[in-house]
C-alpha positions as MATLAB code, in Angstrom:
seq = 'XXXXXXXXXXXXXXXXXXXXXXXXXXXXXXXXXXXXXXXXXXXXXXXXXXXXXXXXXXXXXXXXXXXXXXXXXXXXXXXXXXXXXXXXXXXXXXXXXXXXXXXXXXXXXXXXXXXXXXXXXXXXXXXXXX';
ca = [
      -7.068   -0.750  -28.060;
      -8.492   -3.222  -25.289;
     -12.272   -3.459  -25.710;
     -12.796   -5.216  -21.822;
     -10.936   -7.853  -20.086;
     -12.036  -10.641  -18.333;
     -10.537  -13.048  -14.942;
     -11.524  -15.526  -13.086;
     -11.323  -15.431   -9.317;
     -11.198  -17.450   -6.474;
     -13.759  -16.559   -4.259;
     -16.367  -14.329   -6.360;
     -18.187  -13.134   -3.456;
     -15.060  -11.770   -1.762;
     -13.407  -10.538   -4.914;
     -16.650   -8.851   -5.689;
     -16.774   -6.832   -2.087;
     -13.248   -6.122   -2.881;
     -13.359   -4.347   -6.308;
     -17.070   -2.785   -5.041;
     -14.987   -0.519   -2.707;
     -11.561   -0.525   -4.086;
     -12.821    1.059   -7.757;
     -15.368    3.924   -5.935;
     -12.682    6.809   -5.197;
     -11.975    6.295   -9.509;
     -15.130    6.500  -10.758;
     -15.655    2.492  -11.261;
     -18.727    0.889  -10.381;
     -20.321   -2.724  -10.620;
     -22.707   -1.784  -13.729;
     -23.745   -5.583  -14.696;
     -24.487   -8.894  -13.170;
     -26.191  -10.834  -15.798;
     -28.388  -13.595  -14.440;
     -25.967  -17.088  -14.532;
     -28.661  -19.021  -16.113;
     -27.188  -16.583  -19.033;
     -23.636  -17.545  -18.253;
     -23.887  -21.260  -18.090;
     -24.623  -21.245  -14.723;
     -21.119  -18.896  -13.942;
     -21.245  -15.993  -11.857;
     -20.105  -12.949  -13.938;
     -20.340   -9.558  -12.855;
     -19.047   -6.140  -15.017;
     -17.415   -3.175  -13.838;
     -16.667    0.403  -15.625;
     -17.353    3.564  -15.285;
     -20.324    4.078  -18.832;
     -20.046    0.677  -19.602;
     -18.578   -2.563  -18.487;
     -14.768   -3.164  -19.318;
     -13.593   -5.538  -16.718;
     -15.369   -8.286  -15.944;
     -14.864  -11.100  -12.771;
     -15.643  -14.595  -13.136;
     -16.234  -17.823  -10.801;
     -14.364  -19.360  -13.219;
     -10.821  -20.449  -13.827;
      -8.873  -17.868  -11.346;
      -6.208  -16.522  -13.411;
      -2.498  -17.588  -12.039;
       0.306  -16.095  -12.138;
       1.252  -12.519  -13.024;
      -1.541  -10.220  -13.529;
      -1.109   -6.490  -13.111;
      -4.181   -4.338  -13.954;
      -2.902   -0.411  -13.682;
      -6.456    2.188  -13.209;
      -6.180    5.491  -14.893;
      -6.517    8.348  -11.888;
      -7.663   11.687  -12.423;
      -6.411   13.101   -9.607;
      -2.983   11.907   -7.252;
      -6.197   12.218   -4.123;
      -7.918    9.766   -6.190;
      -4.748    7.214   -6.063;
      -4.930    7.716   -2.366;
      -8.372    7.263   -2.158;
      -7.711    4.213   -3.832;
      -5.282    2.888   -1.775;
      -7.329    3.079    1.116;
     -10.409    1.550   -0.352;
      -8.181   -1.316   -1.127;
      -6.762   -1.565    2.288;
      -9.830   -1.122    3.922;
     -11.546   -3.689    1.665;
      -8.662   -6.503    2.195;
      -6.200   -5.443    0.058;
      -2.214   -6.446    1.078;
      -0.175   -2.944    0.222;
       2.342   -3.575   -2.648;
       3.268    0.055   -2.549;
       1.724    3.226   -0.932;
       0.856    6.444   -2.907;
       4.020    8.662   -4.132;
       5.537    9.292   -7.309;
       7.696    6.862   -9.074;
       9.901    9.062  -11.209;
      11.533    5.829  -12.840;
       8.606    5.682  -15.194;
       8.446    9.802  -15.642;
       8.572   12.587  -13.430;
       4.965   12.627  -12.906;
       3.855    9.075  -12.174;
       2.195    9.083   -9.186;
       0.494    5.276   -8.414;
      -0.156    3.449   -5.435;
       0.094   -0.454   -5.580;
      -2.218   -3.182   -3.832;
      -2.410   -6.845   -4.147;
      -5.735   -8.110   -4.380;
      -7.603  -11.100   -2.248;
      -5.931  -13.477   -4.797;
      -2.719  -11.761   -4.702;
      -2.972   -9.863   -8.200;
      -1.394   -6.668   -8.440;
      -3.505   -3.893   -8.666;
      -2.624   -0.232   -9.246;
      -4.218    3.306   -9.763;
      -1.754    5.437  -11.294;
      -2.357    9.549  -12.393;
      -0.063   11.137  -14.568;
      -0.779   14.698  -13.688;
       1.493   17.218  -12.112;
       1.100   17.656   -8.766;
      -0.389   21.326   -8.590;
      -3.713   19.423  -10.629;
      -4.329   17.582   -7.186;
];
């Protein structure tokens, strides 16, 4: 089981502003900025729901392919999600529906993220749960 996971972005200020409103409508919320005299002079900042499991960095921006999938609790919280994102920057990878190719009740929208990451809130319960 993944403890947290931590990437470095491009522009931490605008990456921040993103995941601030793009992670609201699930339940994620910046919980943690420690002080960069802490972080040798890095700008970190935590995000989770009780405690912090993903963490953004000013650091080394990750390259290449990174997909981060958000557990939903609800198919109105994927579209919440997806409009966040949008709202907030985000490019659309792939609007809110189901995608029975994974099962028949995998129900995600996809965004890509201001450096192009592709990011994903998926819910896995039937539809009448809405």
């Amino acid at each position: 089981m993944i403890d947290h996971i931590t990437f470095g972005v491009s522009d931490f200020k605008r990456s921040v502003a993103f995941y601030d409103q793009a992670l609201k409508p699930l339940g994620v919320a910046r919980l943690f900025t420690p002080d960069p005299s802490t972080t040798e002079g890095v700008q970190v900042t935590g995000y989770g729901d009780d405690r912090p499991w993903l963490w953004l960095a000013e650091e080394d921006t990750a390259t290449g392919k990174l997909h981060i999938a958000f557990s939903a609790s609800t198919r109105s919280a994927v579209d919440a999600f997806y409009h966040a994102a949008l709202q907030a920057g985000a490019r659309d990878n792939g609007p809110p529906g189901l995608r029975p190719h994974y099962h028949p009740n995998y129900y995600a929208a996809f965004v890509y993220d201001p450096d192009g990451h592709n990011i994903e809130a998926v819910c896995h319960i039937t539809s009448s749960a809405r």
